[in-house]
PyMOL Python script that loads the backbone (N, CA, C, O; Angstrom):
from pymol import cmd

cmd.read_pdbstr("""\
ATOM      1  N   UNK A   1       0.852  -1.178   0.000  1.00  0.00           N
ATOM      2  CA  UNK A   1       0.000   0.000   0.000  1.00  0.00           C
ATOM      3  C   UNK A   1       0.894   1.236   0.000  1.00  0.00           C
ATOM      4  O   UNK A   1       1.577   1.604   0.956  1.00  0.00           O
ATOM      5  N   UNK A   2       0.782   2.007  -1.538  1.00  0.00           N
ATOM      6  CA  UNK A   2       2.075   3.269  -1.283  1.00  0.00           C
ATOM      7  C   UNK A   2       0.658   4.244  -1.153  1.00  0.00           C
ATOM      8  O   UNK A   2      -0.515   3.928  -1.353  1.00  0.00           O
ATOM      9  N   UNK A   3       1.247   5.541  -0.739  1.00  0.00           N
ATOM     10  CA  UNK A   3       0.507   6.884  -0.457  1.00  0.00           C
ATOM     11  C   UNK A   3       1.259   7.410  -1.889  1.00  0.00           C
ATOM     12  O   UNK A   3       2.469   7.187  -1.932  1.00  0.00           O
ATOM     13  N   UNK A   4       0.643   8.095  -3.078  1.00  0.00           N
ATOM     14  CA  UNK A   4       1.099   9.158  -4.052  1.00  0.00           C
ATOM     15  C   UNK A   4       0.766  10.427  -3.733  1.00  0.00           C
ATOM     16  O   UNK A   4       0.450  10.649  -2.564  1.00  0.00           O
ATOM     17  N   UNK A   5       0.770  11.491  -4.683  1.00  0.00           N
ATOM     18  CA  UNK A   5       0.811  12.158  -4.565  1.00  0.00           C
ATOM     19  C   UNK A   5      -0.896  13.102  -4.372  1.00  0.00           C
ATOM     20  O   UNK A   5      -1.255  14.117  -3.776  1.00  0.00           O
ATOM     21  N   UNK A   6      -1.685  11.881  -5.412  1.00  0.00           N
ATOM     22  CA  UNK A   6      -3.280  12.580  -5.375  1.00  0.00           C
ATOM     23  C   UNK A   6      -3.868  12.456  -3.889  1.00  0.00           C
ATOM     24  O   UNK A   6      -4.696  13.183  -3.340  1.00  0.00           O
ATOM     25  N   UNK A   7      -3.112  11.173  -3.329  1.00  0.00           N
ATOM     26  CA  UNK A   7      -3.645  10.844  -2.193  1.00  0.00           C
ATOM     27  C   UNK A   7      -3.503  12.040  -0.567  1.00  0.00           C
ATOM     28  O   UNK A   7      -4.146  12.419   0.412  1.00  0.00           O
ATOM     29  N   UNK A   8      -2.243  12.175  -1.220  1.00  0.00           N
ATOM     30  CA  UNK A   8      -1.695  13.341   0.061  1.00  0.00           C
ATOM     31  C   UNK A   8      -2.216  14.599  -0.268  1.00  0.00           C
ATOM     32  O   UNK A   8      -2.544  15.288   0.697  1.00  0.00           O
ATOM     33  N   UNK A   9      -2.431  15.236  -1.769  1.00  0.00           N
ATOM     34  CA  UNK A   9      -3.114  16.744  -1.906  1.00  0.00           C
ATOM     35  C   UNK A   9      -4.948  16.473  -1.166  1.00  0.00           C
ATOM     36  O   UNK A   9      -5.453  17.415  -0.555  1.00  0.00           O
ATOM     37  N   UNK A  10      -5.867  14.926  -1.359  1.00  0.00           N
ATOM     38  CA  UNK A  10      -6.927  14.843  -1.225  1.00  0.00           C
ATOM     39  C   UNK A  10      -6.772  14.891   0.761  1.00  0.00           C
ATOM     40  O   UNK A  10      -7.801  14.932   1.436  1.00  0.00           O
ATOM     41  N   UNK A  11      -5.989  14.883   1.132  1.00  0.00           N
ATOM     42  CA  UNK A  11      -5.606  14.668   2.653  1.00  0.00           C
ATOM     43  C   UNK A  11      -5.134  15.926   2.998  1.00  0.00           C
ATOM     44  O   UNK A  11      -5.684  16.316   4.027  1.00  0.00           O
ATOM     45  N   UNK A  12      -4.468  16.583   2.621  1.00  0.00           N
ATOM     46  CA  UNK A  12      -4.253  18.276   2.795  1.00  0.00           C
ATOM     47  C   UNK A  12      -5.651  19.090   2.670  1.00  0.00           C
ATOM     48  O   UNK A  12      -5.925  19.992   3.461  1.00  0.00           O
ATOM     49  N   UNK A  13      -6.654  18.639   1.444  1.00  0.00           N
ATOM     50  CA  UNK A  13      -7.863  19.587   1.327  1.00  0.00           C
ATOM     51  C   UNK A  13      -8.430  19.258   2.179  1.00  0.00           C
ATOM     52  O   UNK A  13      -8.650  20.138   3.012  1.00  0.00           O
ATOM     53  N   UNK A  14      -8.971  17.894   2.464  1.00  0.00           N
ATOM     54  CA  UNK A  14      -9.751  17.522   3.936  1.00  0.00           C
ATOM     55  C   UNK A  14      -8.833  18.089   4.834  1.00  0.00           C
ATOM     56  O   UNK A  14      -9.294  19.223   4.958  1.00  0.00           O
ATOM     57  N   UNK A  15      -7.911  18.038   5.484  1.00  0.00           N
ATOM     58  CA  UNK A  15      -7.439  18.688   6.824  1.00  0.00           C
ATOM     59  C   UNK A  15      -8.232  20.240   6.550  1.00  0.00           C
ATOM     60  O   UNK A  15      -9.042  20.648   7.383  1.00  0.00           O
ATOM     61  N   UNK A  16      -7.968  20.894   5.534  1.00  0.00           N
ATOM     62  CA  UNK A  16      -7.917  22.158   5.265  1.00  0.00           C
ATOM     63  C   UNK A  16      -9.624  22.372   5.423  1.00  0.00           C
ATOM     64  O   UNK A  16     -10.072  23.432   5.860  1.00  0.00           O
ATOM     65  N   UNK A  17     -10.222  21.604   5.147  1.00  0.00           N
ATOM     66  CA  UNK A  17     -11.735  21.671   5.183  1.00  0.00           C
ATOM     67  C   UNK A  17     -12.187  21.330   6.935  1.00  0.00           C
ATOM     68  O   UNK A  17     -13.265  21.621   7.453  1.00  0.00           O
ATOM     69  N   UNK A  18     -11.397  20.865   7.385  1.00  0.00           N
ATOM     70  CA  UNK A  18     -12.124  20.519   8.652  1.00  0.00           C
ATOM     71  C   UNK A  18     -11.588  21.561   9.497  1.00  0.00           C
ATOM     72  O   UNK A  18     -12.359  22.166  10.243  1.00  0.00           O
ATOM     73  N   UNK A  19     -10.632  21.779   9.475  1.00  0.00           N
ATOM     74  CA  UNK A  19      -9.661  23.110  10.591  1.00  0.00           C
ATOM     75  C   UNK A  19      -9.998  24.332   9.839  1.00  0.00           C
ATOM     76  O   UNK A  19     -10.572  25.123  10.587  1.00  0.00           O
ATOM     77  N   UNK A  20      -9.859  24.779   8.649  1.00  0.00           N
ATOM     78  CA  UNK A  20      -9.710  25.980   8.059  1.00  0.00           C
ATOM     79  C   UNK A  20      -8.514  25.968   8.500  1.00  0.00           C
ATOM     80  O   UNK A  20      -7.783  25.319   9.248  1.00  0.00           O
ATOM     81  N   UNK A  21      -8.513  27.452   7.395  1.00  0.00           N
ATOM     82  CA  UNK A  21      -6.814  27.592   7.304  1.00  0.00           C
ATOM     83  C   UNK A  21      -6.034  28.640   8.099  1.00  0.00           C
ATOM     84  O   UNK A  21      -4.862  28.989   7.960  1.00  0.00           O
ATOM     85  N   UNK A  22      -7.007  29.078   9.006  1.00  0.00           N
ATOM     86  CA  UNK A  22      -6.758  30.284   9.954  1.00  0.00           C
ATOM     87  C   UNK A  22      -6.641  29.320  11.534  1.00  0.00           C
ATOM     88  O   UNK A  22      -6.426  30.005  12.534  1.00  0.00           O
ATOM     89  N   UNK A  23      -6.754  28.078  11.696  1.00  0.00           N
ATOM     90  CA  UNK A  23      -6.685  27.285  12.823  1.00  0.00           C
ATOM     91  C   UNK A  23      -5.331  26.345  12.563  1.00  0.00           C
ATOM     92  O   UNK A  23      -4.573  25.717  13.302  1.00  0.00           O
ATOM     93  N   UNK A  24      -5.408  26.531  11.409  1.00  0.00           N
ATOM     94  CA  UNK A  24      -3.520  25.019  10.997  1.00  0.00           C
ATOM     95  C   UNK A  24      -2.722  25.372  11.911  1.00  0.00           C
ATOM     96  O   UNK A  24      -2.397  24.579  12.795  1.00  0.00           O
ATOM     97  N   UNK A  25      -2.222  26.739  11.857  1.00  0.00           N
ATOM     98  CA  UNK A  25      -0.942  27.188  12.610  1.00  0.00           C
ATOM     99  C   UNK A  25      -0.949  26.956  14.082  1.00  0.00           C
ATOM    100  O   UNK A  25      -0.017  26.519  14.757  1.00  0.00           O
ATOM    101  N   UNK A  26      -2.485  27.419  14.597  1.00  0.00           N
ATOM    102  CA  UNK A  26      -2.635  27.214  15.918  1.00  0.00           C
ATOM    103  C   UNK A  26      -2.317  25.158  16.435  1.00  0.00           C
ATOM    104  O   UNK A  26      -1.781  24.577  17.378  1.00  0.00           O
ATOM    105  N   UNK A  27      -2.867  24.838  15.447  1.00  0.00           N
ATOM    106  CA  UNK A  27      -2.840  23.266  15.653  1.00  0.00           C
ATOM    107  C   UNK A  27      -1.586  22.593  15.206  1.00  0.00           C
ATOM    108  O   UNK A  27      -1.371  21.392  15.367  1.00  0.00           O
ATOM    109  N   UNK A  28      -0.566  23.648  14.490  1.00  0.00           N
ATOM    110  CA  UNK A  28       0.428  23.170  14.298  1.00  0.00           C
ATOM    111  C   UNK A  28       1.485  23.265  15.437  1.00  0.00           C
ATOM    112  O   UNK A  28       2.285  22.375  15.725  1.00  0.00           O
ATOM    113  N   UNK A  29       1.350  24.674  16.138  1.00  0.00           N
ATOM    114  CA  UNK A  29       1.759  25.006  17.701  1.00  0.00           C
ATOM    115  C   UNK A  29       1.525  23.863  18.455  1.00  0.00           C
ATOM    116  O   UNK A  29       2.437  23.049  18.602  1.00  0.00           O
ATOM    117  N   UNK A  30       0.444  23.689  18.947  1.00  0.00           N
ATOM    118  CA  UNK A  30       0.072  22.567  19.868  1.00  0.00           C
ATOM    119  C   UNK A  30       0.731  21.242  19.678  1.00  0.00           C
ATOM    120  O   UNK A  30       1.445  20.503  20.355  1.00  0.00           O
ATOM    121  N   UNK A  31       0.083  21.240  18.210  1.00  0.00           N
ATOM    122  CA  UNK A  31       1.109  19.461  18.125  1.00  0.00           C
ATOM    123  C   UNK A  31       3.110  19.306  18.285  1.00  0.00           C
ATOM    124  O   UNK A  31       3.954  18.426  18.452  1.00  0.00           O
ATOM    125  N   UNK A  32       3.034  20.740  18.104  1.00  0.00           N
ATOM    126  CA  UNK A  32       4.842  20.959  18.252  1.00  0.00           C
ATOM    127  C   UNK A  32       5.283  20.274  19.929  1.00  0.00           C
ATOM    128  O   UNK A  32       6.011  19.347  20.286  1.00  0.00           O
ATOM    129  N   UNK A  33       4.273  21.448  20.784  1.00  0.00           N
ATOM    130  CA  UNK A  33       4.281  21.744  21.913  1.00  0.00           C
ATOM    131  C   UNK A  33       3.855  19.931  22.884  1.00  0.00           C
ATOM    132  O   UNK A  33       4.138  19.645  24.048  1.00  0.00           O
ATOM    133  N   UNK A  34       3.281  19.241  22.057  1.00  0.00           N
ATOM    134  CA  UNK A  34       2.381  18.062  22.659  1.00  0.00           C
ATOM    135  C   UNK A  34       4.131  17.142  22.191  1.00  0.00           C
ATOM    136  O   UNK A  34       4.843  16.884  23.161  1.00  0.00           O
ATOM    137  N   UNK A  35       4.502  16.859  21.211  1.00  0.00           N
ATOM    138  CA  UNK A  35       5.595  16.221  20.633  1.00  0.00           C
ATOM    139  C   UNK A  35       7.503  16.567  22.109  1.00  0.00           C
ATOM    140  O   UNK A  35       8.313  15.914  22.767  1.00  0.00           O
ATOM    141  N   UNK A  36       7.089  18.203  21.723  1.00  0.00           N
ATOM    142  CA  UNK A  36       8.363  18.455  23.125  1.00  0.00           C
ATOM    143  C   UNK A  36       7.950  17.873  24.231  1.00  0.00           C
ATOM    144  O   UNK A  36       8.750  16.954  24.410  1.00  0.00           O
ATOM    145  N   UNK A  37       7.005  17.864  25.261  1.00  0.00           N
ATOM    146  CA  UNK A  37       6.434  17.369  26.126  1.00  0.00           C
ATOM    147  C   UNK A  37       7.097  15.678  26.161  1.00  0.00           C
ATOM    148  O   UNK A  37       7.719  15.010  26.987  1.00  0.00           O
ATOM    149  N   UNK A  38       6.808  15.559  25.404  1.00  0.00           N
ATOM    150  CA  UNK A  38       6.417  13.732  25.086  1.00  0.00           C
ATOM    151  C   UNK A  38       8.127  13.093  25.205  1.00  0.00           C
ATOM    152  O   UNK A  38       8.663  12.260  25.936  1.00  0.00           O
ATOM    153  N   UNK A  39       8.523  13.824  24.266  1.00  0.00           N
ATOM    154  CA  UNK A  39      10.062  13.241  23.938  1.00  0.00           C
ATOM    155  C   UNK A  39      10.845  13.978  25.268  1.00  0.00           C
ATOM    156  O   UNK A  39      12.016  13.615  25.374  1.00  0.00           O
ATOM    157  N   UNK A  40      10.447  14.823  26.157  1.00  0.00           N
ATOM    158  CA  UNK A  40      11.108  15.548  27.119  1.00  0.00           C
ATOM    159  C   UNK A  40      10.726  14.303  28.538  1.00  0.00           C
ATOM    160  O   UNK A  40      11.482  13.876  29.410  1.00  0.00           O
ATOM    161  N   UNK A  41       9.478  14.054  28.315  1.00  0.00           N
ATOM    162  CA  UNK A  41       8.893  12.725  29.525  1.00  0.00           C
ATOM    163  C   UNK A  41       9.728  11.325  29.307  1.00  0.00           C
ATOM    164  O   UNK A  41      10.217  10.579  30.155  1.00  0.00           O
ATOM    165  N   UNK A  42       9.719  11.231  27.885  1.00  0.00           N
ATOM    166  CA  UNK A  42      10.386   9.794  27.432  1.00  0.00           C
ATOM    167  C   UNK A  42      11.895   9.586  27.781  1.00  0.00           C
ATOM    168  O   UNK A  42      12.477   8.625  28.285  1.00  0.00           O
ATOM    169  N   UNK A  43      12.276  10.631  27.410  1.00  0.00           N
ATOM    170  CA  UNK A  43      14.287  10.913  27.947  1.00  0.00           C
ATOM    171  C   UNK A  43      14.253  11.201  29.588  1.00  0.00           C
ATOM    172  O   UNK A  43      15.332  11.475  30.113  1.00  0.00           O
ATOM    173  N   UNK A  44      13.375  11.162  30.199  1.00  0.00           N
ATOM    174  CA  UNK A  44      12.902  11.101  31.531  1.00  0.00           C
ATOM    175  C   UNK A  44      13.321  10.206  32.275  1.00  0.00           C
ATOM    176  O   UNK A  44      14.195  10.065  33.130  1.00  0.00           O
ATOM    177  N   UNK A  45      11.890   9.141  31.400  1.00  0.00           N
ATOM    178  CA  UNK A  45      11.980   7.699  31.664  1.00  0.00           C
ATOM    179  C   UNK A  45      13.166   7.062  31.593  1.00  0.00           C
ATOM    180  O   UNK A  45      13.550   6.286  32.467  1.00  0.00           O
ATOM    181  N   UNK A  46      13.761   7.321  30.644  1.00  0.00           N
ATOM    182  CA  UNK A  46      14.925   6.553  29.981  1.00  0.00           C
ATOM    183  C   UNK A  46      15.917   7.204  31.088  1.00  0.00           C
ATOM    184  O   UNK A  46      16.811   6.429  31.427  1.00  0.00           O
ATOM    185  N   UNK A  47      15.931   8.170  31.568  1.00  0.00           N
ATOM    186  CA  UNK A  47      17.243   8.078  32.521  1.00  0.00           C
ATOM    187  C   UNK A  47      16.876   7.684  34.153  1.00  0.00           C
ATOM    188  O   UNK A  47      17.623   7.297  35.052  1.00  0.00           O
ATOM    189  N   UNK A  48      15.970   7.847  34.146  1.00  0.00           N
ATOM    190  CA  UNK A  48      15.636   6.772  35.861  1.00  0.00           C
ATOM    191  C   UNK A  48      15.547   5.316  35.162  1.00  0.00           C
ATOM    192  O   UNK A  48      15.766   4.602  36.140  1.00  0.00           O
ATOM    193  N   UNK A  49      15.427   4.749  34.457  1.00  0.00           N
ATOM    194  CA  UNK A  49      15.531   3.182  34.097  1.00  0.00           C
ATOM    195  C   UNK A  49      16.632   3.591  34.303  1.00  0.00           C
ATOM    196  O   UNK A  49      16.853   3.793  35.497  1.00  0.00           O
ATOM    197  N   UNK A  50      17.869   3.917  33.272  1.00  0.00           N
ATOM    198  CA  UNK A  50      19.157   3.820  33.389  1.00  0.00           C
ATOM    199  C   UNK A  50      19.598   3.739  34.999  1.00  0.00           C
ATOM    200  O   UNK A  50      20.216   2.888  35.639  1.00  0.00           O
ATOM    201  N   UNK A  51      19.008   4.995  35.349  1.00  0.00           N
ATOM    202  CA  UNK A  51      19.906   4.745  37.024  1.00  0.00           C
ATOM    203  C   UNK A  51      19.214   4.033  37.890  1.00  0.00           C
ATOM    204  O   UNK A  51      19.637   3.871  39.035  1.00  0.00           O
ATOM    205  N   UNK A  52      18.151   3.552  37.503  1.00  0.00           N
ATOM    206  CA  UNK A  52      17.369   2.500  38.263  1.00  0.00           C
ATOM    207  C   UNK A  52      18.598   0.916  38.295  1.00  0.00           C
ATOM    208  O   UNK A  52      19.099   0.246  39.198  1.00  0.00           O
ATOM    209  N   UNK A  53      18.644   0.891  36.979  1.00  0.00           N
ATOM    210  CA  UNK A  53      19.576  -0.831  36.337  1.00  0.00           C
ATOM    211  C   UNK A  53      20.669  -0.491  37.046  1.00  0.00           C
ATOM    212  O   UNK A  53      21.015  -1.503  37.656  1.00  0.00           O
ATOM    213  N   UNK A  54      21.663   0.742  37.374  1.00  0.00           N
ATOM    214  CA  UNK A  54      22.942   1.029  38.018  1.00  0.00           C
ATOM    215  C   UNK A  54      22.699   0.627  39.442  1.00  0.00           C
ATOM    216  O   UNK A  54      23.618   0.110  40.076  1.00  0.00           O
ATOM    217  N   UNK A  55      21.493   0.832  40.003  1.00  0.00           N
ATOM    218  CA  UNK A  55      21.565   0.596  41.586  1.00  0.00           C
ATOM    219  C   UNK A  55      21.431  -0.432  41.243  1.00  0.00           C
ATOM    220  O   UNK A  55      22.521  -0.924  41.536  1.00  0.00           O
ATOM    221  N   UNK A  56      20.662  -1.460  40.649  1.00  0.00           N
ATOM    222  CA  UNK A  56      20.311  -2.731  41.034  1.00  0.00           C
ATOM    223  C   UNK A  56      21.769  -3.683  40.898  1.00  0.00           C
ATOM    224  O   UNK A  56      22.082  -4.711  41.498  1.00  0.00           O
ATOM    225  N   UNK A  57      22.513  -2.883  39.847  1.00  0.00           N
ATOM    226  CA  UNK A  57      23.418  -3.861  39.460  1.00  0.00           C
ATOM    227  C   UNK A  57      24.840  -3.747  40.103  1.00  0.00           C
ATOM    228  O   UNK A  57      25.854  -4.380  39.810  1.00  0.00           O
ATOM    229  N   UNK A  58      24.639  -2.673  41.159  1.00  0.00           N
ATOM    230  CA  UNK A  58      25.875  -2.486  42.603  1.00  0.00           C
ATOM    231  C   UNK A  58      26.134  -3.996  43.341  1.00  0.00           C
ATOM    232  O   UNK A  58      25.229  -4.801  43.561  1.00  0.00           O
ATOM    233  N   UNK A  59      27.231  -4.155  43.596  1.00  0.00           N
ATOM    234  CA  UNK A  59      27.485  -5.697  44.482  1.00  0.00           C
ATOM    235  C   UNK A  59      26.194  -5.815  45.775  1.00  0.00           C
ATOM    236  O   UNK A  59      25.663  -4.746  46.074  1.00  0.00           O
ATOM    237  N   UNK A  60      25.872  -6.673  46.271  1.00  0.00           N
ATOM    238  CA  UNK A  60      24.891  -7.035  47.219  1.00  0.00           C
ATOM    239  C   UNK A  60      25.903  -6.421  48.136  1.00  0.00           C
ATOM    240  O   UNK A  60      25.319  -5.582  48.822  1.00  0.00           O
ATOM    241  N   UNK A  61      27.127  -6.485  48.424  1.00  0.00           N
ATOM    242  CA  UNK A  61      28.289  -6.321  49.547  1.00  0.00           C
ATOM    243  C   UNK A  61      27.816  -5.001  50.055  1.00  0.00           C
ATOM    244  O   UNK A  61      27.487  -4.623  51.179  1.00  0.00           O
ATOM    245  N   UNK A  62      27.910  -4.102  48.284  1.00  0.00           N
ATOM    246  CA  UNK A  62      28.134  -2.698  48.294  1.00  0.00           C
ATOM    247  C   UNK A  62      26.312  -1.627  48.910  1.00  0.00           C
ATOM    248  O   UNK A  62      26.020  -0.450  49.118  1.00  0.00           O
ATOM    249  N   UNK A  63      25.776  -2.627  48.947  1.00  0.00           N
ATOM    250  CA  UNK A  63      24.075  -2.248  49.157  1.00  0.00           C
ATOM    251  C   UNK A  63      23.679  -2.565  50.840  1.00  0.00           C
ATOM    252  O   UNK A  63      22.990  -1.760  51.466  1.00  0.00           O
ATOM    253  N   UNK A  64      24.302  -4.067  51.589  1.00  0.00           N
ATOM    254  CA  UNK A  64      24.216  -4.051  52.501  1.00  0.00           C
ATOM    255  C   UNK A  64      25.232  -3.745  53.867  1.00  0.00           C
ATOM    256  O   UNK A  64      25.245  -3.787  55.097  1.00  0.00           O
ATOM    257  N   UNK A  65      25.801  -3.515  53.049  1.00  0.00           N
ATOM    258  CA  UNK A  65      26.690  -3.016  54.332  1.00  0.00           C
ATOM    259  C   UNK A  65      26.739  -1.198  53.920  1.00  0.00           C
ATOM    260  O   UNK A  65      26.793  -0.495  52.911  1.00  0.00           O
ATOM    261  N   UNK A  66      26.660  -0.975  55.954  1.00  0.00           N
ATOM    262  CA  UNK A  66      26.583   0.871  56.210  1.00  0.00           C
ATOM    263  C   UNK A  66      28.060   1.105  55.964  1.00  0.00           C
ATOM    264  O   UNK A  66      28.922   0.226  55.985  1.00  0.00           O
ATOM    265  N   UNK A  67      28.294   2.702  55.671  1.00  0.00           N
ATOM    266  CA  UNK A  67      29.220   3.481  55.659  1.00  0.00           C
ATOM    267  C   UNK A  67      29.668   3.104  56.689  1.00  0.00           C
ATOM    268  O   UNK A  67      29.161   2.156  57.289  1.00  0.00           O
ATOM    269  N   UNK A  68      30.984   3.920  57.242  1.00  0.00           N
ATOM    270  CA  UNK A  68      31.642   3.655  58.341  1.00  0.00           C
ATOM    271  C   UNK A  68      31.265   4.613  59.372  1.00  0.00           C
ATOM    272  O   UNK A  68      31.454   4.392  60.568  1.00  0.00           O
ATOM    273  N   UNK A  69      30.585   5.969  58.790  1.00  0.00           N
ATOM    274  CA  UNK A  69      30.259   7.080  59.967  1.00  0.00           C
ATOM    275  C   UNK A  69      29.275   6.279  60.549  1.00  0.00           C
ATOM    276  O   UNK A  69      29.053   6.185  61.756  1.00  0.00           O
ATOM    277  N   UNK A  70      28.537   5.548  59.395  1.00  0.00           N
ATOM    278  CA  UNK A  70      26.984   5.417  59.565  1.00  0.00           C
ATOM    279  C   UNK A  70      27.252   4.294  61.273  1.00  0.00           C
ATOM    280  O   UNK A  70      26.508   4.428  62.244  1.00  0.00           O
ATOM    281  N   UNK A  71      28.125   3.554  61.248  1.00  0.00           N
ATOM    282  CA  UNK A  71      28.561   2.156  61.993  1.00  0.00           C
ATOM    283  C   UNK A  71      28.831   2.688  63.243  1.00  0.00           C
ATOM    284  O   UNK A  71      28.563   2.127  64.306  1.00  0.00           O
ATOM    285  N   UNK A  72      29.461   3.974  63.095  1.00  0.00           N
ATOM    286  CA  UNK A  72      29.892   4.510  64.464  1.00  0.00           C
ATOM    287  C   UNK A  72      29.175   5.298  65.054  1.00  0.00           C
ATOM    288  O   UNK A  72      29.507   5.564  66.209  1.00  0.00           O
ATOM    289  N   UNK A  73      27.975   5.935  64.502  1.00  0.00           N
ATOM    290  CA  UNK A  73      27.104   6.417  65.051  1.00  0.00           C
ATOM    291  C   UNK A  73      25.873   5.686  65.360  1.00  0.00           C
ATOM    292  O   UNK A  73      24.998   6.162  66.084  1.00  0.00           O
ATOM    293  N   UNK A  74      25.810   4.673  64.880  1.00  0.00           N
ATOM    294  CA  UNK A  74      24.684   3.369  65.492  1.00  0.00           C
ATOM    295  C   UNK A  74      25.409   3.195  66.616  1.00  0.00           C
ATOM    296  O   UNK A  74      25.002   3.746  67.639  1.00  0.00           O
ATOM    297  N   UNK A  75      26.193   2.680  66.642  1.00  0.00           N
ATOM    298  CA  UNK A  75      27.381   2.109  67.437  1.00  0.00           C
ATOM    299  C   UNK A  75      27.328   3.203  69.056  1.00  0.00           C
ATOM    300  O   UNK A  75      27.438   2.692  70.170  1.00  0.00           O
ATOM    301  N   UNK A  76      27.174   4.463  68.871  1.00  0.00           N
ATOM    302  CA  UNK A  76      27.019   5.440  69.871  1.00  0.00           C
ATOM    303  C   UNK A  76      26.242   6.143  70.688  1.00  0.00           C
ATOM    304  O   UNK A  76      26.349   6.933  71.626  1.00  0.00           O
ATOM    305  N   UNK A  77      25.063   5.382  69.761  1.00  0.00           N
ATOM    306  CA  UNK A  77      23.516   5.541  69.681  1.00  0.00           C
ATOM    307  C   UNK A  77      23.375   5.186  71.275  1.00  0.00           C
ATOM    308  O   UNK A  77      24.185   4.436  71.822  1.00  0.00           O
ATOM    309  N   UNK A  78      21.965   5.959  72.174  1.00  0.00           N
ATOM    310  CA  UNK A  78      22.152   5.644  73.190  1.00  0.00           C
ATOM    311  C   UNK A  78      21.285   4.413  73.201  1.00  0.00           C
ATOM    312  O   UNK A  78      21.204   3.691  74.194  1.00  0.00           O
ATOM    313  N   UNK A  79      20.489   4.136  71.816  1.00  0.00           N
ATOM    314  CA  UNK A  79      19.401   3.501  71.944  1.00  0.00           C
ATOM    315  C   UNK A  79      19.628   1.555  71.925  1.00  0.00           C
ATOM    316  O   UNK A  79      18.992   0.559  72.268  1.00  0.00           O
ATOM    317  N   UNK A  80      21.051   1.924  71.241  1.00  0.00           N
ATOM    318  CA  UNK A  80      22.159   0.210  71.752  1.00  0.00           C
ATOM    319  C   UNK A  80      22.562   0.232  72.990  1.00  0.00           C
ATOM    320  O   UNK A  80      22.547  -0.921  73.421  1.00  0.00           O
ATOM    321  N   UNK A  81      22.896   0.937  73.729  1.00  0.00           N
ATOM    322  CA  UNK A  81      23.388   0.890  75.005  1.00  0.00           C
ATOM    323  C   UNK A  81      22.318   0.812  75.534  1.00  0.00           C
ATOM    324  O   UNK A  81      21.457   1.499  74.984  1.00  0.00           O
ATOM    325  N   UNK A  82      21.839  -0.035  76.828  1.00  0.00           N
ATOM    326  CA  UNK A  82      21.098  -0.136  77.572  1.00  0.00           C
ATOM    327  C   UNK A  82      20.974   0.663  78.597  1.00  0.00           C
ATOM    328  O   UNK A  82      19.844   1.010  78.939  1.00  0.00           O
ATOM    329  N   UNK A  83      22.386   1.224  79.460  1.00  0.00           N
ATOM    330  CA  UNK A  83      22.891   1.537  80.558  1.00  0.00           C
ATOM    331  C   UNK A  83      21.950   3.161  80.424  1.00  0.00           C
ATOM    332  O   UNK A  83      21.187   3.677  81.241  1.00  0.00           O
ATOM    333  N   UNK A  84      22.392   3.641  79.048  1.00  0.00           N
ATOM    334  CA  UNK A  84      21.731   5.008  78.475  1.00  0.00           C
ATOM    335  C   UNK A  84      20.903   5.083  78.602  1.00  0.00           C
ATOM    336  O   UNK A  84      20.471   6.106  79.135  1.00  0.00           O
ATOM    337  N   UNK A  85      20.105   4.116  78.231  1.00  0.00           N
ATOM    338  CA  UNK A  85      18.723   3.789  77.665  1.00  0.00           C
ATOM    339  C   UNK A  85      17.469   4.314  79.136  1.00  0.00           C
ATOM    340  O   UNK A  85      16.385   4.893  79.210  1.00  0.00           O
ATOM    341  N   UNK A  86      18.453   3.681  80.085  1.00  0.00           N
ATOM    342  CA  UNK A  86      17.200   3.428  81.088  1.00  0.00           C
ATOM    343  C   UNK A  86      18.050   4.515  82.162  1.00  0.00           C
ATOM    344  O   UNK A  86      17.674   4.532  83.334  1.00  0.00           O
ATOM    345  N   UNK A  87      19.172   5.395  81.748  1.00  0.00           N
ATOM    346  CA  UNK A  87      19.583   6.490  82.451  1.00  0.00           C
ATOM    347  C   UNK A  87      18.778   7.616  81.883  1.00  0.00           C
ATOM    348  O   UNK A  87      18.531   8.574  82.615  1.00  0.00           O
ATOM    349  N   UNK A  88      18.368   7.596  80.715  1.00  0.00           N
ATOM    350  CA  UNK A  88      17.381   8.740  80.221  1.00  0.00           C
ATOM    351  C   UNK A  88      16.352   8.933  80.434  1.00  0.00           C
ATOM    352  O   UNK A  88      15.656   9.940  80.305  1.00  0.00           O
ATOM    353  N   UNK A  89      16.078   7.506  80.953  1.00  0.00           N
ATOM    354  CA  UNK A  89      14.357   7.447  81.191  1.00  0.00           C
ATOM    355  C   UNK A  89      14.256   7.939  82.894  1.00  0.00           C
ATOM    356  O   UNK A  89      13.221   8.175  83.517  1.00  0.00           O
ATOM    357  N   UNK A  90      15.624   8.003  83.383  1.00  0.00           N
ATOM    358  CA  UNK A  90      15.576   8.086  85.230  1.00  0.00           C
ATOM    359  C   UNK A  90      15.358   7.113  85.688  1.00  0.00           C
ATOM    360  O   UNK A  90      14.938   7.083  86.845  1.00  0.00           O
ATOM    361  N   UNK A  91      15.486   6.355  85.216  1.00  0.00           N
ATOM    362  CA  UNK A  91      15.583   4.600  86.329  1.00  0.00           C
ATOM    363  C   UNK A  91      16.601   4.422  86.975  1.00  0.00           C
ATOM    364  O   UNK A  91      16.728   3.405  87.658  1.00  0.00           O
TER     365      UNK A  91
END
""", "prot")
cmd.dss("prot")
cmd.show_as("cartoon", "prot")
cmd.util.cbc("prot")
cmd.orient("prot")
């Protein structure tokens, strides 16, 4: 199935008959404006997948185990110490 040339002028007069020709431009704006949108959402998507696949694909090592501040401040926490725990409360 090719498209020629009678086919595309009979497809220009119908557009031209249903919009008029004082509305094309306006509808040519919009569809510009609907197209940036679209391809601006899609390159979106496409870069949280990307950095979505980067976290997933970090070592299990590198995901479960804390930083080292993180270790020493659990670690200092009064809420591991017991002695703290129940000196804060006044027991």
């Amino acid at each position: 199935m090719s498209v020629g040339a009678p086919e595309i002028i009979l497809i220009i007069v119908v557009i031209l008959l249903l919009f008029g020709a004082t509305k094309l431009p306006e509808l040519a704006r919009s569809v510009g404006r609907s197209m940036r949108i679209f391809k601006s959402e899609v390159n979106e998507m496409n870069n949280e997948s990307a950095q979505s696949k980067q976290t997933q694909t970090a070592t299990p090592s590198q995901q479960a185990l804390p930083s080292s501040n993180q270790a020493a401040d659990n670690a200092a926490s009064p809420l591991n110490d017991p002695e703290a725990h129940t000196q804060a409360r006044g027991q």
